[in-house]
C-alpha positions, 0 to 999 in steps of 0.5 A, spaced: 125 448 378 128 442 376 125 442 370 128 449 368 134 447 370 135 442 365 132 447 360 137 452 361 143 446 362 140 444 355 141 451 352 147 451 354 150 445 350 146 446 345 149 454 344 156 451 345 155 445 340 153 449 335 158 454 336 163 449 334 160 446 328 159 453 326 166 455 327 170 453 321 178 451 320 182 459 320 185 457 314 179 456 310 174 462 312 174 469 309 173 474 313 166 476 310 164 468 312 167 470 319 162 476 320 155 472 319 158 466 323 159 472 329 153 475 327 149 468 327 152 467 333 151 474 337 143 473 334 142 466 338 146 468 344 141 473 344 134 469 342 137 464 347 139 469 353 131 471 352 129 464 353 133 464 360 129 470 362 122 468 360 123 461 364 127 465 369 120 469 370 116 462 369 120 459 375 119 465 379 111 465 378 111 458 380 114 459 386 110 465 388 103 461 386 107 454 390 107 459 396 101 462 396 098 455 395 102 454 401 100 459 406 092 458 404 094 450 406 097 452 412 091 457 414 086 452 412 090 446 416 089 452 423 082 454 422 080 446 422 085 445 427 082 451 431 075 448 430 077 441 432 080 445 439 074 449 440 069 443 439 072 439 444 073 444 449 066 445 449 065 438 449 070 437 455 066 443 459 059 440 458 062 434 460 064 436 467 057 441 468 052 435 466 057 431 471 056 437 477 049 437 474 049 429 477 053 430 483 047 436 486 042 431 484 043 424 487 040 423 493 044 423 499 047 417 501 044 413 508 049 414 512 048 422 511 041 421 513 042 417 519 046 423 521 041 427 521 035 422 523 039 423 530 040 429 530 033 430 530 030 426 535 035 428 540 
């Protein structure tokens, strides 16, 4: 973008220098000189004004192709995030099974027995 801004910034000076050393003193040019100076002139404002089109085509594909890069970064950046987000929530909830599974298999603590030791033989 920068860079065809200054190419067009350059057109610019370029077309306006040359128009300048292009345009004789009034007293000195026929009027035959004058019309093929007019006739260049119109020829490079068109060629140049040709230019402009094309880079501003050029600035307008690059600019599509930066924001399909952009999207496809961004869909690629939520489908890893997506991924991690599973990964770690399917870690978390067998995490906390194994954790149940310990609980229910420990044996009971003494005290619970003792309980139940009295229970029985009253």
């Amino acid at each position: 973008m920068r860079q065809i801004n200054i190419v067009l910034f350059l057109l610019a000076v370029s077309l306006i220098g040359i128009a300048q050393e292009a345009a004789p003193a009034p007293a000195q040019a026929s009027p035959k000189a004058l019309q093929q100076q007019i006739a260049d002139l119109k020829k490079l404002n068109a060629d140049q004004q040709a230019q402009i089109k094309a880079l501003e085509a050029a600035m307008r594909q690059e600019m599509r192709d930066e924001a399909a890069a952009d999207q496809q970064t961004k869909s690629s950046v939520r489908k890893q995030s997506f991924m991690q987000g599973a990964g770690l929530g399917a870690g978390v909830v067998l995490l906390v099974a194994g954790a149940m599974l310990l609980a229910k298999k420990q044996p009971q603590s003494n005290a619970t027995t003792k309980v139940q030791a009295r229970a029985a033989s009253a």
